[in-house]
N, C-alpha and C positions, 0 to 999 in steps of 0.2 A: 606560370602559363597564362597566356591571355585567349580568349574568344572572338573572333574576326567577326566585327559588327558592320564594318565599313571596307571597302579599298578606295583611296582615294587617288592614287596611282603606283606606280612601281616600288618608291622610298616612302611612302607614307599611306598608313591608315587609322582609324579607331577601333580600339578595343577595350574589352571586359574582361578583368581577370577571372580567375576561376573561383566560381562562388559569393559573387558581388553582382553590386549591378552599377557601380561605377565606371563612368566611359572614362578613355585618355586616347589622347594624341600619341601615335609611335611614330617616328620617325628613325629612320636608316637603308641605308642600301641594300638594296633589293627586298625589305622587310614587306612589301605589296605583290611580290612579281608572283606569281600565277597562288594567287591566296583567295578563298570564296567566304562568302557569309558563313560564319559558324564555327568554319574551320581553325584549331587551335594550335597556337603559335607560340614558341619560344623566344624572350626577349632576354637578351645582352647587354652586358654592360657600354655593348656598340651603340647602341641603340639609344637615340633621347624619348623620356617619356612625358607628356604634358598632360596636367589635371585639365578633364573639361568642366568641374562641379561648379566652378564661381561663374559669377558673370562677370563681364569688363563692361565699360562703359558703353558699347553700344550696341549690349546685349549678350545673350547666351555666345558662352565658348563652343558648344559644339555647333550652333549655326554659323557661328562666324568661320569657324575651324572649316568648314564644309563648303562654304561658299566663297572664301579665298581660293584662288589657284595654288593647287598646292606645290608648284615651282616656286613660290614665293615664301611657304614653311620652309623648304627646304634652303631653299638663299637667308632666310632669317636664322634659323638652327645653325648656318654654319658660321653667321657675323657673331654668334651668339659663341660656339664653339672658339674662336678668337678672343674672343672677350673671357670667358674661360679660361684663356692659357697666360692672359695679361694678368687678370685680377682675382684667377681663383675662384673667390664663392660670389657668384653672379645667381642673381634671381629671374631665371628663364622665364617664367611667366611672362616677361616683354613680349613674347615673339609673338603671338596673335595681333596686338598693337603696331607691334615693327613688319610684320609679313604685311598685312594692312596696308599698311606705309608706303610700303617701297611697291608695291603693285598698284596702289594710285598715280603714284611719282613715276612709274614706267608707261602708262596711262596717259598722264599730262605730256611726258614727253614723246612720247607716240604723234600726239596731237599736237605737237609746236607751239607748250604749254609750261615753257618753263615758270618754276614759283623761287621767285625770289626772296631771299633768305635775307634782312639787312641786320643780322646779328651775327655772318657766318664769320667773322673774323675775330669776332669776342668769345664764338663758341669754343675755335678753335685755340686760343690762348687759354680763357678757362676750363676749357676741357680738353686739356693735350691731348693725353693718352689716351680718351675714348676718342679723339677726332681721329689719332691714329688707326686704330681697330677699326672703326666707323669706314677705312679708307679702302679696306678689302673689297668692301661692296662694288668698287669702282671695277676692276678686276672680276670679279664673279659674274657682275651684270654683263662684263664686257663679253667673258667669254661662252656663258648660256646664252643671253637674249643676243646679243649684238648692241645695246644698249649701253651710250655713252651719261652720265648722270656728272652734273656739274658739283663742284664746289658745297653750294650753297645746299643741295640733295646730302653731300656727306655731313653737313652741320648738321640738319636735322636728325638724319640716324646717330649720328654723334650723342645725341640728347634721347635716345633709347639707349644708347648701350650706357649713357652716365643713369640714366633709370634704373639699370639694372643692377647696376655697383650701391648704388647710395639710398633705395628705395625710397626715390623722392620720383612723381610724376613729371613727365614728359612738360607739361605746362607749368609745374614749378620750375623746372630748371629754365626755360624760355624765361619765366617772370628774372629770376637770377638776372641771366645773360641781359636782358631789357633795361632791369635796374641799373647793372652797371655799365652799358651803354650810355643810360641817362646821365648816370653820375660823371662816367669821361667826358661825354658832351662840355656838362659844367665847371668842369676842371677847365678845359679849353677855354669857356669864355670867361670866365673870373680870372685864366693867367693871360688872357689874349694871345694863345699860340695853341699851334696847331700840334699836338700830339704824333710822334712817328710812331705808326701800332707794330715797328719790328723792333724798337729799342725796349731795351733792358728795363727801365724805368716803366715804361708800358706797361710792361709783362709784371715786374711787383705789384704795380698801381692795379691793374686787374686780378691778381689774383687775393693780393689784400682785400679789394672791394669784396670780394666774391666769399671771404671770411667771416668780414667784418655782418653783410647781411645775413650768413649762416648763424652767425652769435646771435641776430636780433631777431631771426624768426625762432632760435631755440631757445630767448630770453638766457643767453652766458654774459657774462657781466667781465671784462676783461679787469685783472688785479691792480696792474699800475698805472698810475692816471699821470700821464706827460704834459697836458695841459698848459700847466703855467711856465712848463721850461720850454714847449714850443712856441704859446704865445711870444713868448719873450727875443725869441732867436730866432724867429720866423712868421711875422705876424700879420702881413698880408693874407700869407697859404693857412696859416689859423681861421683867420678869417671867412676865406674860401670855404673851405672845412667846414664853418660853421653854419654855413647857410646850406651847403649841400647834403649836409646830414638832416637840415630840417626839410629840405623839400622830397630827400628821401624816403624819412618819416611817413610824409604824407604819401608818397608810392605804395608802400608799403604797406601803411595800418598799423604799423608799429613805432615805441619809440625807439632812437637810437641811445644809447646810454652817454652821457656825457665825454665819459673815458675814449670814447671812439675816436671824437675830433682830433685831438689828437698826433694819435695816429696816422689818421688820414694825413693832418695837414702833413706831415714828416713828409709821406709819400710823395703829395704836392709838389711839396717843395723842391723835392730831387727833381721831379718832372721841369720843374721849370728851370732850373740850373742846367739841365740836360740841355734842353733847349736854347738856353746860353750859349753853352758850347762853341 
C-alpha cells in the first residue's frame, strides 16, 4: 500500500509506501483519477513504479519527476513498456531522461526547430532493434499530441532505449555511433569510394566497428591474430586498417590492440570488392 503525496494527473502520481519515507513514481491508468493528498492506494503489478532516491544528472528525480509534463512520463513508460517486450530486462530508470527528451524535442518542433541528428543512419544500423522500439514513439506522439517527429528524433530515442538494455549512457552510445562514423568516413577515403549505407558489407562493417570499440573500452583482447595472413592477401585494406585504428585510438583514449587490424582490414576489403561489383 502506498500514501498519495502527489497527483500529478489522471495516470500518474508520487507516493510513500506504508511505513517509509521513500517517494516513487506510479504510473498507470487511471492510478490519479480522483486521488487526494494522504489518501492510500493499492499498486498492481499494472502499475510501473519508479525510485525518486538517486539523482540523475540534472538533478533531483523528484523535481525533475514533477516538473516534466507528465504526458510525457506517460509516452516514456510506454516506449519503455516496448522495449520490455523486445529485450525483457530493461533498466526503466531511463524514463526521467527519455520523458526529458522527447517533451524538449515536441518543444523544438512546436517552434520550427528541428535538431538534426547526422548519426541517424548509423544509429539506426547499430542499433536495429532499439531504432525499432524507438519507432513507436512516432505513432504515440502522433496520435496524443498531433505531433509528427522526424527520423533523426527516433535515433536519439533509439539511444535511450539502447541505454536501457546495455547500461551504457545516452552520450556513450552517441561517442560509439560518432567513432564509427569517423571510422566509415576513413574507410571511404583510403578506398576512394563512396560506401552504399543499405548494402550488406555496410551493415557488417558497422556493426564489427561497433564491437571492435566495445572490446577496447572493456580492454578484451581478441584470441586470433590474422594479421599476417591479411597483410599478405589484402594489403592495401591492411594498410587502411592501420592507420584507422590509430587515429581511432586517438578518439578514443584508448589503445586498439594490434589483433584488431586485422580484422578490420577483412572487413575493408569486402567493402571495396563490394563496390567493384
Amino acid at each position: 500500500m502506498y500514501r498519495v503525496e502527489k497527483v500529478l494527473n489522471h495516470n500518474a502520481l508520487i507516493g510513500i509506501p506504508e511505513n517509509t519515507t521513500q517517494e516513487y513514481l506510479i504510473l498507470g491508468k487511471g492510478i490519479g483519477f480522483g486521488k487526494h493528498i494522504s489518501e492510500t492506494i493499492e499498486v498492481t503489478d499494472e502499475h510501473k513504479v519508479y525510485s525518486l532516491q538517486e539523482s540523475t544528472e540534472r538533478g533531483d528525480k523528484k523535481e525533475l519527476a514533477t516538473s516534466i509534463d507528465p504526458v510525457y512520463l506517460e509516452i516514456a513508460n510506454e516506449i519503455l513498456d516496448g522495449a520490455e517486450a523486445a529485450f525483457k530486462d530493461i533498466d526503466r530508470d531511463v524514463l526521467l531522461p527519455l520523458a526529458d527528451h522527447i517533451e524538449f524535442a515536441v518543444k523544438r518542433i512546436k517552434n520550427n526547430e528541428q535538431l538534426k541528428n547526422p548519426l541517424t543512419d548509423d544509429i539506426r544500423v547499430l542499433f536495429h532493434a532499439e531504432f525499432k522500439v524507438a519507432e513507436v514513439a512516432r505513432d504515440i506522439l502522433a496520435k496524443r499530441l498531433n505531433i509528427a517527429i522526424s527520423d533523426d528524433e527516433i535515433g536519439y530515442i533509439a539511444l535511450h532505449v539502447h541505454s536501457s538494455i546495455m547500461d551504457q549512457a545516452v552520450s556513450q552510445a552517441m561517442q560509439m555511433a560518432d567513432a564509427v562514423r569517423q571510422c566509415v568516413k576513413m574507410v571511404e577515403e583510403e578506398t576512394g569510394k563512396r560506401i552504399d549505407t543499405q548494402s550488406l558489407s555496410y551493415n557488417r562493417l558497422l556493426n564489427h566497428i561497433r564491437y571492435m570499440i566495445a572490446r577496447t573500452v572493456k580492454g578484451e583482447v581478441l584470441k586470433l591474430d590474422m594479421n599476417d595472413y591479411i597483410n599478405a592477401s589484402a594489403a592495401n585494406s591492411f594498410q587502411a586498417a592501420t592507420k584507422i585504428c590509430k587515429e581511432l585510438s586517438k578518439s578514443l583514449g584508448k589503445d586498439i590492440h594490434d589483433a584488431e587490424i586485422g580484422y578490420l582490414a577483412m572487413h575493408i576489403e569486402r567493402v571495396a570488392l563490394d563496390e567493384m561489383d
